[in-house]
N, C-alpha and C positions, 0 to 999 in steps of 0.2 A: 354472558359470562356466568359459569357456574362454579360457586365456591364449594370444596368438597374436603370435608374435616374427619376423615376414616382414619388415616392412618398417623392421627397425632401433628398431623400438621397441613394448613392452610395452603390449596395452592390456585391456581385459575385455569380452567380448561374452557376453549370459546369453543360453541357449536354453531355451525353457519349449517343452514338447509334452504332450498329452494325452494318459495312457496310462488307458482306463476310463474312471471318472469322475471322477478326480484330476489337478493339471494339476502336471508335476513335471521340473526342473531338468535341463540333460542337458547333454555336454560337444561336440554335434557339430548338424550341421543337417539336418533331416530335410523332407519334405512337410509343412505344416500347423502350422509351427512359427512358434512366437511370437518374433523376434527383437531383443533389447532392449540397443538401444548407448548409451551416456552419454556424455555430453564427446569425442566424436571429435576427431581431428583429418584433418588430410588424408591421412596413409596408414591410418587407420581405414578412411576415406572408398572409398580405393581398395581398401583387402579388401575391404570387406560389398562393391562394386559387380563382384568377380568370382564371390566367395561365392553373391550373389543375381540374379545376371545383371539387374543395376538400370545403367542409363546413367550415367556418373561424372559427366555435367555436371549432370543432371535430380536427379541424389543429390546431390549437392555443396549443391545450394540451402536445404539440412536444416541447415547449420551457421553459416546466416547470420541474426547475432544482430539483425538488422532487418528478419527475416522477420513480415511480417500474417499471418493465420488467411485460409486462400485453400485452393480445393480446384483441382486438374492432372490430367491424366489423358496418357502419353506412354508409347508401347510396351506397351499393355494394361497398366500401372502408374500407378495411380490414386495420386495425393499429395495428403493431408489433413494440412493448418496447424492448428494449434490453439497459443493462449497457456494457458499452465497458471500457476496464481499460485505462488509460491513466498516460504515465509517465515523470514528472514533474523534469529536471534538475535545480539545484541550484550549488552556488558556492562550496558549501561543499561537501551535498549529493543529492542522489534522491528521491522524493515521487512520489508514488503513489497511483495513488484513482480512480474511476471510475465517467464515465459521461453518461447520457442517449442518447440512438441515437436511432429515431423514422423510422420506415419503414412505408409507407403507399404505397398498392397495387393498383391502378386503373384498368379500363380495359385496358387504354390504354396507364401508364408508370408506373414507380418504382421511388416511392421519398424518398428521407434518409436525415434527418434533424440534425444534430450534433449541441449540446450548445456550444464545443470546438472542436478545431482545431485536428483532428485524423488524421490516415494514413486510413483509408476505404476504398480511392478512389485507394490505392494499391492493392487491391483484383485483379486488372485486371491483375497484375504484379505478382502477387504473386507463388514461385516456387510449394505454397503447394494445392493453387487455380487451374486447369487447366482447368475447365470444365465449369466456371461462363458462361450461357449463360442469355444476361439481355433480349432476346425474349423468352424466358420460365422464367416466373417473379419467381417463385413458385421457381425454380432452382436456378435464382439466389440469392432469398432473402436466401434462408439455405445455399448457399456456402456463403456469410455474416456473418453468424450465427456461420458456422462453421470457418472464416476466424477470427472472434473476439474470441471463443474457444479459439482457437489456439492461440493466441495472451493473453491470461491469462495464458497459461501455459507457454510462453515463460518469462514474466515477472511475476512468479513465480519461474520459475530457475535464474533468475537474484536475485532476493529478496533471495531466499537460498544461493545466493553465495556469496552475500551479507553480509547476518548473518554470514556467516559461518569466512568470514574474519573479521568484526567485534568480533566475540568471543573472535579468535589468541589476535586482539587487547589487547581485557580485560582481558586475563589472565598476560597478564604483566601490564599492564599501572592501572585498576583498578577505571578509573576516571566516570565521573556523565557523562561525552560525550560519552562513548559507551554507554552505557543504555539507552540517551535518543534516541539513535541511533535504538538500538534492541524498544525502545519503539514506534519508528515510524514505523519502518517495522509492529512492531504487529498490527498498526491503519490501516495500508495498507492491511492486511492481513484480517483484520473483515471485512471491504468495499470490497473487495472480493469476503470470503465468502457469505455474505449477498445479493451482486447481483447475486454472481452465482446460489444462491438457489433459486434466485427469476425465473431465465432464466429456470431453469431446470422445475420451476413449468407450465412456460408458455408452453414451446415444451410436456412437458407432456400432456398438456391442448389440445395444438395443433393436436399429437396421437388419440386422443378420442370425438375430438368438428368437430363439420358440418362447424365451422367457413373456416375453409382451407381442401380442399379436396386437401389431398395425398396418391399419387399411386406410385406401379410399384418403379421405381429408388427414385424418389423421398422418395420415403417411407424407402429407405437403404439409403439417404445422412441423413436423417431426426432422423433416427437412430447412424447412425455415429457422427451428432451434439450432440446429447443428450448422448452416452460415452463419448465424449471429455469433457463433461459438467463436467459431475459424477468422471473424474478422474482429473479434476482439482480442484471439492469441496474435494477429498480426499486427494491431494497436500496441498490445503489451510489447511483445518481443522489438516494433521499431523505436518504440521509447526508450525501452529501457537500454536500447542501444546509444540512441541521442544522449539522454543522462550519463552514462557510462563514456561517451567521449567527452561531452561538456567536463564532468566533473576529470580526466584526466589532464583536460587540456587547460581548467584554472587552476589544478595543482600545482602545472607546470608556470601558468605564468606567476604564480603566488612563489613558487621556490625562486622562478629567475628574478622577481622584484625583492626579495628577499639580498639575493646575489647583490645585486646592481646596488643596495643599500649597503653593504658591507664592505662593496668597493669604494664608496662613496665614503664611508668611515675612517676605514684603511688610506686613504687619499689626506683628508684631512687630519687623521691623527699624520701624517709623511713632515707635512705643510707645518701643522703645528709645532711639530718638534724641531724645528728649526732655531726659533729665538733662542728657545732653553739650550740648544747645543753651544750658540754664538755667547750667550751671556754666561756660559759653564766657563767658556777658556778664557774669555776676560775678566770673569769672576775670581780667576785662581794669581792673580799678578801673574803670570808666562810674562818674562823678560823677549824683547829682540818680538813683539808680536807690536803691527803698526796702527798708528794715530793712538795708541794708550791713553795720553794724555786726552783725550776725546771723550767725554761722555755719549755721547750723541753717535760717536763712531759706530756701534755695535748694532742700533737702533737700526742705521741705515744699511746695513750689511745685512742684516738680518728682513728688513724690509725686501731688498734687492733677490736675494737668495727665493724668498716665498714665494714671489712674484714667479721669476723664474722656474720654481718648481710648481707652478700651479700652470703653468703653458704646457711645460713637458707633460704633464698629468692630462691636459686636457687635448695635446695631442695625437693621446696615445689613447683615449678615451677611458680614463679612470675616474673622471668624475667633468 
């Protein structure tokens, strides 16, 4: 990690170079080094672009948070987009949503620019990585490509497991917090999809454009990124199908148990107003109305009648 205090403010640039067959930390910038910035800002911006003799407008476009997954090529500097998902713990639950991370090739490093704090620089560690060589730039950028892959299909199996015990939840409980639960997964789930197709359009782009020539191995990691692509947008796209009927179809039972409650209301306010109707007309002296002299009469009339209206109600299935 090197701290670099030029432009009035503190920031951290890590240098990874290979010495052997080890790839390992260093404080200064060499030929064939790997160069990994976080959360710039604009006089970041302008170091790494004197740093790495990279064009300050053509760099600048790495920190714009509405950047697509899009591959450039300006000044023999190749610029590869990529959305990398990122996942956001809270006290409750988790979100996730994706963030842009900017590769730029030079002749003579590999730059990876992140708006947010990711694991990337794990690739080196990675059990599913073994072969990231950052002196073959081209190899390491698609073992990258395929390291963030990989890393949307893992938190895709987290998100289905997710839902999955969120449902259990809502079948007993029934409340408006599972669903806005499933309704954030599904938000997580379009930002997904959406970068992933974008990624997929790039490496396609990649196949068939002079922009990146690749050969040989490369041409089978390159292939290998782009199924890991294809079978995570068919992750995404069947879930978020699943979610999308689950949650339409506990709306539906949550509005008809809603119904069934109201009927259920409605029935007993029926049933209820009964006394009050029987003790209204013997309340008022009515002459020529029978057993008057009864106190007890009204009790039982009114007894009889609820009875009766609680058969017809239940024949008729209102409660």
């Amino acid at each position: 990690m090197y701290k670099i205090n030029k432009y009035e403010s503190e920031f951290m640039i890590t240098y990874y170079k290979k010495n052997g067959k080890k790839v390992a930390k260093q404080e200064y910038n060499e030929t064939n080094c790997w160069v990994d910035c976080v959360c710039p800002d604009i006089s970041e911006v302008k170091y790494i672009s004197k740093e790495l003799n990279i064009d300050y407008d053509f760099l600048k476009s790495a920190i714009d948070e509405e950047e697509t997954p899009h591959i450039d090529v300006e000044d023999d500097v190749t610029l590869i987009v990529l959305d990398t998902p990122v996942k956001e713990n809270t006290d409750k639950n988790s979100s996730y949503y994706t963030t842009p991370i900017s590769i730029f090739i030079t002749k003579s490093n590999i730059l990876t620019i992140s708006l947010k704090n990711n694991d990337i620089s794990n690739i080196l560690n990675s059990k599913f990585i073994k072969n990231a060589d950052i002196n073959n730039k081209l190899n390491f950028v698609l073992n990258v490509m395929l390291f963030v892959s990989r890393k949307y299909l893992k938190y895709i199996n987290q998100i289905t497991k997710t839902g999955d015990m969120i449902e259990n939840v809502l079948q007993k409980s029934m409340k408006n917090k599972e669903l806005m639960q499933l309704l954030e997964i599904k938000k997580s789930l379009v930002y997904f999809s959406s970068s992933l197709k974008n990624i997929k359009i790039t490496l396609e782009k990649m196949t068939r454009s002079n922009f990146v020539k690749v050969h040989g191995e490369d041409r089978e990691l390159l292939d290998d990124v782009l199924i890991e692509i294809k079978q995570a947008i068919e992750m995404t796209d069947t879930y978020f199908n699943i979610i999308s009927s689950t949650m339409e179809a506990f709306a539906s039972i949550i509005s008809n148990n809603l119904n069934i409650v109201m009927k259920i209301l409605a029935s007993l306010t029926l049933i209820i107003s009964i006394p009050t109707v029987v003790s209204g007309l013997y309340g008022m002296n009515t002459p020529n109305l029978p057993m008057m002299q009864h106190w007890w009469f009204p009790l039982v009339i009114s007894g009889v009648l609820m009875y009766f209206s609680y058969l017809i109600l239940k024949y008729k299935d209102m409660i």
